[in-house]
C-alpha positions in Angstrom: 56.4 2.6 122.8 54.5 0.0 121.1 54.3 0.8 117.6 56.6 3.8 117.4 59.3 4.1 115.6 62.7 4.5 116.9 66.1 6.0 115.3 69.1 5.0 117.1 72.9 6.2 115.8 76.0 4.0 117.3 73.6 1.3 117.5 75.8 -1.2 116.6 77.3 -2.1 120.7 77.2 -0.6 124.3 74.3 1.6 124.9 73.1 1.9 121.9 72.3 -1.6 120.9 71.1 -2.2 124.3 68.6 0.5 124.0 67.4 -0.4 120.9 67.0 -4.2 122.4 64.8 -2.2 125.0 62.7 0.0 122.7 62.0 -3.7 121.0 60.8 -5.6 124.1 58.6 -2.2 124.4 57.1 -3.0 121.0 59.1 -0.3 119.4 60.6 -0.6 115.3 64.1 0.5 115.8 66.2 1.6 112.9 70.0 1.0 113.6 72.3 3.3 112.2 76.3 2.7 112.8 79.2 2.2 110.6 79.8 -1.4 111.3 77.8 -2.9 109.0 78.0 -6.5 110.3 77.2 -5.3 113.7 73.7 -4.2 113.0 72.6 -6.5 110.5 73.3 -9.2 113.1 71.5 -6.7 115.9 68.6 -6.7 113.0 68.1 -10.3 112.7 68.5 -10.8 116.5 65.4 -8.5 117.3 63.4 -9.7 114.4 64.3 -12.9 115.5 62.6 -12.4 119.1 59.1 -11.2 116.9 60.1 -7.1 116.5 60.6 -5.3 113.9 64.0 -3.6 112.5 66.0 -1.6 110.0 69.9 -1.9 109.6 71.2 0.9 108.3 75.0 1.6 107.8 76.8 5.0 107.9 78.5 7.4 109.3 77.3 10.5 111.1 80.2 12.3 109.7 78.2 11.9 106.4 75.4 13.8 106.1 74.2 12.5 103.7 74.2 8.8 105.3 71.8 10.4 107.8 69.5 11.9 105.5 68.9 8.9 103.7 68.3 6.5 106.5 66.1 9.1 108.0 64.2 9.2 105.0 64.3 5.7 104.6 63.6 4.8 108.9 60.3 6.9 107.6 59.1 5.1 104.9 59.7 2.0 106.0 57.8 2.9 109.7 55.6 5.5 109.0 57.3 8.0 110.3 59.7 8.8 113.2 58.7 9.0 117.0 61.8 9.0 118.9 65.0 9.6 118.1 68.6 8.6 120.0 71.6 10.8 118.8 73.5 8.4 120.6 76.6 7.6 118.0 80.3 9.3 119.7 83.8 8.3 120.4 86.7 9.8 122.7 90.0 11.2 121.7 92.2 10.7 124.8 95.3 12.2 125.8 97.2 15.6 127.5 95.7 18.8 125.6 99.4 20.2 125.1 100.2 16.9 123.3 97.3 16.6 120.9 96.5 18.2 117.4 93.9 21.0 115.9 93.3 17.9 113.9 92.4 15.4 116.9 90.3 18.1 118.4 88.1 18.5 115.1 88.0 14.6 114.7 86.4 14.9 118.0 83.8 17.7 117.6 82.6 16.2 113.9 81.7 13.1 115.3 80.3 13.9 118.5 79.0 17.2 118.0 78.4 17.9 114.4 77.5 14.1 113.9 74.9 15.0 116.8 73.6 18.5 115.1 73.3 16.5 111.8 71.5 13.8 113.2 68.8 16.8 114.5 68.3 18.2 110.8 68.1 14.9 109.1 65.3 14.0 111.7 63.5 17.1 112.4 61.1 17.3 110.4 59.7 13.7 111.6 60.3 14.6 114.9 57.9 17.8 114.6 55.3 15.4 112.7 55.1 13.2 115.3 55.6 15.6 118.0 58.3 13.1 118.9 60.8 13.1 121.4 64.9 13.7 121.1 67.7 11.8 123.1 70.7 13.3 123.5 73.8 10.9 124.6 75.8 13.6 126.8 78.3 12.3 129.4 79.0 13.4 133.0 82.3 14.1 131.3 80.0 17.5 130.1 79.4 18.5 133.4 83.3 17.7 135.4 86.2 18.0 133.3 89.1 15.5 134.3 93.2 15.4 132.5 93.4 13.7 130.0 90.1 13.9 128.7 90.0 17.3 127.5 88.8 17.4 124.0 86.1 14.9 124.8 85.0 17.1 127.8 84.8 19.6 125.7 82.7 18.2 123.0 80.4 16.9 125.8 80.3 20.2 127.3 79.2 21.8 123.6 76.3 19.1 123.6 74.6 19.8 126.9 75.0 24.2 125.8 73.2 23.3 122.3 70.9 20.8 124.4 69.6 22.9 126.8 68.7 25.5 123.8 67.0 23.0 122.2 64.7 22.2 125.0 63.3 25.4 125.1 63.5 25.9 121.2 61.5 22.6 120.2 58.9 22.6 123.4 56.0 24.5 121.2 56.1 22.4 118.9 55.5 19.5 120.7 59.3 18.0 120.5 60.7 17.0 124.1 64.6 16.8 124.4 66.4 14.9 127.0 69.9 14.9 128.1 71.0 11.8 128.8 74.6 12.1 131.1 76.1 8.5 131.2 79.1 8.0 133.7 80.7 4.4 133.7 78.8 2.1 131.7 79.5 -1.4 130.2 80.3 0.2 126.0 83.2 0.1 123.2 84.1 3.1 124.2 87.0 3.1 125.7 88.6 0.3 123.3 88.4 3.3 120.8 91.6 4.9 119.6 91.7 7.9 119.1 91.1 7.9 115.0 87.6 6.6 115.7 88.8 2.5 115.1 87.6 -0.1 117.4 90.6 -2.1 119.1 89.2 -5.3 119.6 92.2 -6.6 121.5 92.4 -3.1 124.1 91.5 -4.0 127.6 89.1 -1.8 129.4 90.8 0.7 131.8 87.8 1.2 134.2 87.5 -1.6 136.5 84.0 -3.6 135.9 82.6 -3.2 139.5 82.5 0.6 138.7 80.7 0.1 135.1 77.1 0.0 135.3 75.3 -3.1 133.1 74.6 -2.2 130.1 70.9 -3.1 130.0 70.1 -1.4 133.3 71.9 2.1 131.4 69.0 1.0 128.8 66.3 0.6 130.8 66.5 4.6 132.3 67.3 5.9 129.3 64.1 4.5 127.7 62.1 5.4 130.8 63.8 8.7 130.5 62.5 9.6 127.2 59.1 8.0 128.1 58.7 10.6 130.6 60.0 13.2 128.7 62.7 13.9 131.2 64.8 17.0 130.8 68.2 15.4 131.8 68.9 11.9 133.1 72.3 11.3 134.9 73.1 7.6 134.3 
């Protein structure tokens, strides 16, 4: 990947800072996009720090506009976009019968709209560069399990609109790979289920069954190198 251009959303912690860390070492400019603002200008200064070059750029994939204007800007700035990681997403937790319309929709606009938003705003680099689209999934979009319903669900709309895409976007040069995570070292799951970050939550999945961070990284990057249809991490 050395000097491509990389957009990452949820880059500020768990895979997708670690994949961005990996695009660098591979001589990649990364453009972080998250809504903590303090988490990727540090991730920024870190990676220019270590001799690579990167963009910190705050928003919110629930804001269209937010992704429109780092996309524009990730392109300016880089010359253009080469690979893109729709990789920002959360999980609303909890029995179906006791949740809201409301939760449900919180869920979908961030992980699937915030996904299909992420696609327009990038397109059009994509197709210039003939580029190649990641897609964070879950296994959670191939087995449903209780109590994970609505994220299931929106995991299960994101491989449907992935697997259309594949075939859409291969003419014009574009590759699209699912990428289907199962435990991995993230935030995650110290999210509630408004989209805030509980620092002080302890994780409920037990660290021998969470994969390292960096070794989720390393496939996903050799994933998209190889223009992989799906990857199951």
């Amino acid at each position: 990947f050395e000097g491509m251009s990389v957009f990452i959303t949820g880059a500020s912690s768990g895979i997708g800072a670690a994949t961005a860390r990996m695009f660098a070492r591979e001589g990649a400019k990364v453009a972080l996009f998250a809504r903590r603002a303090d988490r990727v200008e540090a991730l920024a200064d870190e990676i220019r720090a270590g001799g690579g070059a990167a963009l910190a750029l705050p928003g919110d994939v629930t804001r269209r506009e937010d992704l429109d204007n780092a996309a524009a800007r990730t392109a300016s700035e880089f010359g253009g976009i080469d690979v893109v990681l729709a990789n920002a997403g959360f999980g609303v937790s909890g029995i179906l019968a006791d949740l809201t319309t409301a939760d449900l929709r919180r869920q979908f606009d961030v992980n699937v709209f915030g996904v299909v938003d992420t696609l327009y705003a990038t397109l059009p680099y994509l197709r210039a560069s003939q580029g190649r689209l990641g897609i964070v999934s879950s296994v959670a979009g191939h087995i449903s399990t209780p109590t994970s319903g609505a994220y299931c669900a929106s995991k299960f709309a994101l491989e449907g609109l992935g697997g259309a895409l594949y075939c859409e976007l291969a003419g014009e040069g574009v590759s699209v790979t699912m990428i289907a995570p199962g435990f991995v070292e993230s935030d995650i799951r110290s999210t509630d289920n408004t989209g805030q970050f509980r620092e002080d939550w302890p994780d409920p999945v037990p660290k021998w069954l969470c994969m390292p961070v960096d070794q989720a990284a390393r496939q996903i990057v050799d994933a998209l190198y190889k223009r992989r249809a799906e990857k199951v991490i």
